[in-house]
C-alpha positions as CSV (number, residue, x, y, z in Angstrom):
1,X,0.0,0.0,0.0
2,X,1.5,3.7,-0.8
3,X,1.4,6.3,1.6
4,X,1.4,9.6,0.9
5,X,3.8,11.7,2.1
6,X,1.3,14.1,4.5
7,X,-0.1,10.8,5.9
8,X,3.6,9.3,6.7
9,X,4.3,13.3,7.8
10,X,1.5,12.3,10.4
11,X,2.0,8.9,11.1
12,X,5.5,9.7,12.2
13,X,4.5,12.5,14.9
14,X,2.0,9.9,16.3
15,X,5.0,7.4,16.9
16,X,6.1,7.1,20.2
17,X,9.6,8.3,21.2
18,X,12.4,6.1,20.7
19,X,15.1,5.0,23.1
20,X,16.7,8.7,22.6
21,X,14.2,9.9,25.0
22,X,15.7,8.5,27.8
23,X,18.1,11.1,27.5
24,X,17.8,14.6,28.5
25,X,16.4,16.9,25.6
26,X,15.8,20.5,25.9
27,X,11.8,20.4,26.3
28,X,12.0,17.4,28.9
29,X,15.4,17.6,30.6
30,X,17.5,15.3,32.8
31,X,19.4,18.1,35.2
32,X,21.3,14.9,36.9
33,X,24.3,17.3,37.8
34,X,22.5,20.2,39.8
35,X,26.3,22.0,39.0
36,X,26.3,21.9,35.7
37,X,22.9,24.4,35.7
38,X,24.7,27.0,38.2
39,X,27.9,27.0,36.7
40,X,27.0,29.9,34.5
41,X,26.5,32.9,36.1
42,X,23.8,34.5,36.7
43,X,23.7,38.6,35.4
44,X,20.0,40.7,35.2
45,X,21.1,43.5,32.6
46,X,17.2,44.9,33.4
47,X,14.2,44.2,31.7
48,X,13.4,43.6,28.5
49,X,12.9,47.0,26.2
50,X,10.0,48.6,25.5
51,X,10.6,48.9,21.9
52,X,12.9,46.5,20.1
53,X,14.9,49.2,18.0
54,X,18.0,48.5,16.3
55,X,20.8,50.1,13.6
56,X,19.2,49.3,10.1
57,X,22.6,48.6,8.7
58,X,23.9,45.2,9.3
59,X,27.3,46.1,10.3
60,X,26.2,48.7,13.0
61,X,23.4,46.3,14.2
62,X,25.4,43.9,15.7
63,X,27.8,46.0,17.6
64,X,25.3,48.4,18.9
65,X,24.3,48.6,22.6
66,X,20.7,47.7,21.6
67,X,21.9,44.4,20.3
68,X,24.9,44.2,23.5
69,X,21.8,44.3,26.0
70,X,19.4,42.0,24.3
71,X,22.1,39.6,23.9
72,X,23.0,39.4,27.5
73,X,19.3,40.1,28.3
74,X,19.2,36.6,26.3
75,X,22.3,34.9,28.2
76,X,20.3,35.4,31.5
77,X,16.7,34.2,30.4
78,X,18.8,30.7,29.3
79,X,20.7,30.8,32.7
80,X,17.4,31.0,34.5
81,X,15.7,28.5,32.9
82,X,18.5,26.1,33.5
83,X,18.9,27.1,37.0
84,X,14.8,26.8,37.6
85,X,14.9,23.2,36.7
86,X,17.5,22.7,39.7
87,X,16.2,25.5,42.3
88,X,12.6,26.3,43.5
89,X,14.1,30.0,44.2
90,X,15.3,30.4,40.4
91,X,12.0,28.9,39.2
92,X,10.1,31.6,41.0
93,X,12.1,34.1,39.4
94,X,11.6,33.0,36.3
95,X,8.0,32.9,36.6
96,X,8.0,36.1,37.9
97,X,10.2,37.3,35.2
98,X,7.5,35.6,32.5
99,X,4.6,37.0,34.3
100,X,6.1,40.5,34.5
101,X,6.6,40.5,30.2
102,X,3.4,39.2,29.6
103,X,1.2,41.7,31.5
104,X,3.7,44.9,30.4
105,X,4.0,43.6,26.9
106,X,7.6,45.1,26.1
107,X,9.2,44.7,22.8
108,X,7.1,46.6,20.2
109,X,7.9,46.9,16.8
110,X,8.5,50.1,15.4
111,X,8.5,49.2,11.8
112,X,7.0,45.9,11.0
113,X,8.7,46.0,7.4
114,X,12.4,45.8,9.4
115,X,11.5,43.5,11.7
116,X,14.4,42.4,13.8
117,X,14.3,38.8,13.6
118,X,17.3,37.6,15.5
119,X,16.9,39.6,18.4
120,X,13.0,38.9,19.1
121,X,14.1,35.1,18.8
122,X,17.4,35.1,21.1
123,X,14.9,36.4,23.3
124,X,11.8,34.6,22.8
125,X,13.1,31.3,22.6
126,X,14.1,31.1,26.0
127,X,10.9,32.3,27.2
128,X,8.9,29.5,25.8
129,X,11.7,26.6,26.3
130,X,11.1,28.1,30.5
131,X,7.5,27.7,30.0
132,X,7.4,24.2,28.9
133,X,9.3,23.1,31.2
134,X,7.0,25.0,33.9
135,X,3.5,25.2,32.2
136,X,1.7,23.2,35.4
137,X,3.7,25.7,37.8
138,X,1.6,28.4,36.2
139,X,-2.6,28.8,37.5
140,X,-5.5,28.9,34.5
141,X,-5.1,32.8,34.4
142,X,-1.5,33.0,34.3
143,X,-1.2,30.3,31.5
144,X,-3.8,32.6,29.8
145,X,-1.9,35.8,29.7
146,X,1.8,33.7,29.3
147,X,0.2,31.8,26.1
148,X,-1.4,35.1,24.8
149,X,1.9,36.9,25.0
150,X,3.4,34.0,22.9
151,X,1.1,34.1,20.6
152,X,1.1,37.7,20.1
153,X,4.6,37.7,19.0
154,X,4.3,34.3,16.7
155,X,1.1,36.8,15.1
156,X,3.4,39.7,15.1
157,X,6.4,37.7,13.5
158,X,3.7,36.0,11.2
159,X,4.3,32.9,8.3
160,X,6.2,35.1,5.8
161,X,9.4,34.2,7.3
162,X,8.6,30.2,7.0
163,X,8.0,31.0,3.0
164,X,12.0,31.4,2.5
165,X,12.2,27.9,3.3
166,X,15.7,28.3,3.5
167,X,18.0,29.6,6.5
168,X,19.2,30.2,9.9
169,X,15.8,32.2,11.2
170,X,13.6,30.2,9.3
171,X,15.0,27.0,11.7
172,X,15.1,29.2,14.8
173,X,11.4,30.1,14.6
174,X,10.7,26.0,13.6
175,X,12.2,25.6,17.3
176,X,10.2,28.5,19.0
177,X,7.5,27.0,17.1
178,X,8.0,23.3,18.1
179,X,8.5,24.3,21.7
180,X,5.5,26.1,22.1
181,X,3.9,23.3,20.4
182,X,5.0,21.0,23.1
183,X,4.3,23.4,25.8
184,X,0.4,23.7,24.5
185,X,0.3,20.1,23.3
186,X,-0.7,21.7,19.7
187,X,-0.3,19.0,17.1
188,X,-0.7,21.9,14.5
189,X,2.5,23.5,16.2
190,X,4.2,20.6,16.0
191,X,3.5,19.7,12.2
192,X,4.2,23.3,11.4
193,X,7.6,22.9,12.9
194,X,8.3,19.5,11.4
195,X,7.6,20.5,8.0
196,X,10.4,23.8,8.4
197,X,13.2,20.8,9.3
198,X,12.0,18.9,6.3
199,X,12.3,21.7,4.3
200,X,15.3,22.3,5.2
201,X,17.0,18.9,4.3
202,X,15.1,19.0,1.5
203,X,17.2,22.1,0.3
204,X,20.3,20.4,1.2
205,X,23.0,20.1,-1.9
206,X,24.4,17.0,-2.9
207,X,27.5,17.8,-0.9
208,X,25.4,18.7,2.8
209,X,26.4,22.2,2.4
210,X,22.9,24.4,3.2
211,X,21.8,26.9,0.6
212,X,21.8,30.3,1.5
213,X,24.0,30.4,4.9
214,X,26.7,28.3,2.9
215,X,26.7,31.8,0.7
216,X,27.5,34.4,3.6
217,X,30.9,35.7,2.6
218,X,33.5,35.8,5.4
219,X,30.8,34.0,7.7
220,X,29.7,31.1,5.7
221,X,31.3,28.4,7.6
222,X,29.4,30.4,11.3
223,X,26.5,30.9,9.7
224,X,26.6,27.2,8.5
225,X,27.4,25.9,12.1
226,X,24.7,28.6,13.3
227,X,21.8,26.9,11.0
228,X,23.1,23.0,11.6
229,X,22.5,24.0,15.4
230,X,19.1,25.6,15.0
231,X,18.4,22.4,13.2
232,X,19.4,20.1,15.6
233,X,17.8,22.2,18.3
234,X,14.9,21.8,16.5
235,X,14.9,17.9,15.9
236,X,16.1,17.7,19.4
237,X,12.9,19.5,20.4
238,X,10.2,17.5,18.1
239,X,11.5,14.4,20.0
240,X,9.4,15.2,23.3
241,X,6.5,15.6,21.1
242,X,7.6,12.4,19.5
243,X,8.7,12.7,16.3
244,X,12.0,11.4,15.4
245,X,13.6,14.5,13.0
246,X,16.7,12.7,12.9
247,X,15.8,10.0,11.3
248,X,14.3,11.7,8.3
249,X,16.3,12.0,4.8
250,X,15.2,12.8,1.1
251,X,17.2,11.9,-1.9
252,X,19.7,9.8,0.7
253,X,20.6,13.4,2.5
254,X,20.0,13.9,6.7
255,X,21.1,16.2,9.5
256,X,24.2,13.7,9.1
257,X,25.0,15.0,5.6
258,X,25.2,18.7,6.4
259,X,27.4,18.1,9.8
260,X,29.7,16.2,7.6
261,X,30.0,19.4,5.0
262,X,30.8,21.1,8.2
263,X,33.4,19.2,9.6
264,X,34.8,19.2,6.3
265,X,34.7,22.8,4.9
266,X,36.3,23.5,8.1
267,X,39.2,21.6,8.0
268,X,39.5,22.6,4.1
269,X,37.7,25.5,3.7
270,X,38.3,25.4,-0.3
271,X,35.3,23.2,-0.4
272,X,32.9,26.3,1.4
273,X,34.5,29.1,-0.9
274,X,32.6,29.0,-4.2
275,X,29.4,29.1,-2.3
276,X,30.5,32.1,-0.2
277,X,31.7,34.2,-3.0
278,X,28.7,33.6,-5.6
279,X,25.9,35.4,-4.2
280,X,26.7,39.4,-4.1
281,X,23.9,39.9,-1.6
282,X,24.3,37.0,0.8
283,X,28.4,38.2,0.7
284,X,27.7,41.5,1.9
285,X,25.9,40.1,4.4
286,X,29.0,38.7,6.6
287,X,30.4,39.6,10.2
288,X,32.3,42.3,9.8
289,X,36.2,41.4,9.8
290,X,36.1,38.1,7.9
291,X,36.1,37.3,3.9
292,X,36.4,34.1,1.7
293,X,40.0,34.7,2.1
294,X,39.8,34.4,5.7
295,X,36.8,32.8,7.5
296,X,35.3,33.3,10.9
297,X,36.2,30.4,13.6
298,X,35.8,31.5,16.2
299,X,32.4,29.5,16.6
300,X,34.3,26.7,17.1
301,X,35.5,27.4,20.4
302,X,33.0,29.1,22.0
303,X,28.7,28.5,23.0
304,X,28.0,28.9,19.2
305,X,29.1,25.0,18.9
306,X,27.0,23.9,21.7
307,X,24.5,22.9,20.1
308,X,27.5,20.0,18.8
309,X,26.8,18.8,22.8
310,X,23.0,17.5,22.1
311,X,23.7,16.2,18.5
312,X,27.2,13.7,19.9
313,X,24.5,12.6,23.2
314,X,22.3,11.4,20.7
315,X,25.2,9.7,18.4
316,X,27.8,9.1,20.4
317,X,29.2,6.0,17.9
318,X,28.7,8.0,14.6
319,X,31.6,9.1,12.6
320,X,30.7,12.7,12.8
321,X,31.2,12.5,16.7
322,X,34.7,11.5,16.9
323,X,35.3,14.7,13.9
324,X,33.7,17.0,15.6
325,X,35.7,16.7,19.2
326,X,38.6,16.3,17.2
327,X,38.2,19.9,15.7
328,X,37.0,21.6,19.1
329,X,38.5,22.0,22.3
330,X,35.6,23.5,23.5
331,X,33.8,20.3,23.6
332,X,36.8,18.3,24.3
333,X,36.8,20.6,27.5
334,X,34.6,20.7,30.5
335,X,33.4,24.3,29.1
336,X,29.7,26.0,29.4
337,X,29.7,29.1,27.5
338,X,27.4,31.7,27.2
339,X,24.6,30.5,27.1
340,X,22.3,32.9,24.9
341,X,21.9,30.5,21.3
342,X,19.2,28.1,20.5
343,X,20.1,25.1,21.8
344,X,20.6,27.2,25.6
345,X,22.1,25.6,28.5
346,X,22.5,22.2,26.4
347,X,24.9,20.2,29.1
348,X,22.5,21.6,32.0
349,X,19.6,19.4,29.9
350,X,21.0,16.7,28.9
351,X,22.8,15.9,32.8
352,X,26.1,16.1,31.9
């Protein structure tokens, strides 16, 4: 009997989880090792803006104080979250902290035609990760005004993102979106967010590299790191909802494929540069600094490459595992980081 592919789509998410579930995930975590959650510390820069205004140019954006205090307004939310699964003090905080944005309703939009993606979803993302772990700590009226705040900025941010099918934000909302699809137990969520991953490895090239963020000048190996993370925050997520992201593939390609490019381009970056210097548009858009002549990589030893932490728990024996430790003393080490990128406190969730 054939099976279309929507039906499959669905039979999947009905699956129950597989043996991966037994370890900690970001939506259901294992905190085993109460020290790993407090090593980070712990910094309030003040509350979250009233207006989320930033730099229109791309080079001033990210080194403007806007984007400094949203970024370690971000680092704390993750801290919080990992410390309130260990501490009934922090997780009293951090309600009162997700309370306390809901009912002032900070971060409006001054011009809904430059939205700033990155910085509503460093910030967001923590927010709804804290609430799923935390929904039955909440009473019927607080649930009410924490889910309408949610929802008010997935409305605000709307679908037309999801329509470029193709890079770093479009995975980062998928894992908003699959989180708050846990959190509400919305199957519609959850599809939504399953069908941005398939996209996504769907648009894979025959050598793993990913469209679009492969093209980013000086940052194309970051931004390619940046979007393989988002990706496997967002598989890591569906699996609490029960579908098993990992395991998908289309024409032979996986998750697997484009951490291999990775590893690869990074140990010979010829095999990144041709993408990085064919697209005018994409090139201009690089971190300041860095060119095809001299890539950024500095992710690899730092919290960008945490996300490396949840995708080596769930293969420990694939081929990519042994590579990517190999490459990084970061994850060699016994490091943390700071914590403020998709995959947040990732060692604090998974126990160890």
């Amino acid at each position: 009997m054939r099976v279309s592919g929507l039906l499959l789509g669905l039979i999947i998410s009905l699956l129950p989880l597989t043996a991966a579930a037994e370890r900690g995930v970001i939506l259901t975590p294992t905190p085993k090792n109460s020290d790993l959650c407090f090593r980070t510390a712990l910094n309030y820069p003040g509350p979250l803006p009233p207006v989320l205004e930033m730099p229109l140019d791309y080079a001033e954006m990210y080194v403007s104080q806007e984007a400094d205090y949203l970024d370690r307004y971000a680092a704390f939310m993750n801290v919080l979250v990992a410390r309130a699964l260990v501490s009934d003090e922090m997780r009293g905080r951090l309600k009162q902290e997700m309370l306390t944005i809901a009912r002032t309703k900070p971060m409006k939009w001054p011009d809904k035609d430059n939205p700033q993606h990155h910085f509503e979803f460093i910030t967001l993302m923590p927010y709804v990760v804290g609430y799923a772990h935390h929904k039955n700590s909440f009473t019927a009226d607080e649930r009410a005004e924490v889910e309408g705040w949610i929802s008010s900025r997935l409305r605000l941010i709307g679908n037309s993102l999801l329509a470029k099918k193709a890079n770093s934000r479009v995975y980062h909302l998928g894992s908003i979106i699959a989180a708050y699809g846990y959190a509400t137990q919305d199957p519609k969520l959850t599809r939504k967010a399953f069908n941005v991953y398939k996209t996504a490895i769907r648009y894979l090239r025959k050598d793993g590299s990913l469209r679009e963020d492969s093209e980013r000048g000086g940052s194309a190996l970051s931004y390619t790191s940046a979007s393989i993370g988002n990706l496997v925050t967002l598989a890591d997520m569906l699996q609490s909802s029960g579908v098993d992201a990992y395991s998908y593939s289309h024409n032979g390609k996986s998750i697997h494929d484009a951490v291999s490019f990775l590893i690869a381009a990074s140990n010979d970056p010829s095999l990144i540069y041709g993408y990085a210097t064919q697209n005018a548009k994409q090139r201009n858009l690089a971190i300041p600094g860095y060119s095809p002549d001299n890539f950024d990589m500095t992710w690899k030893e730092n919290d960008m490459f945490a996300w490396a932490h949840l995708y080596m728990a769930r293969f420990p024996d694939h081929r990519n595992t042994a590579a990517l430790l190999k490459m990084s003393k970061f994850l060699r080490g016994d490091h943390i980081g700071y914590v403020n990128f998709p995959a947040g406190h990732s060692r604090c969730f998974l126990g160890r």
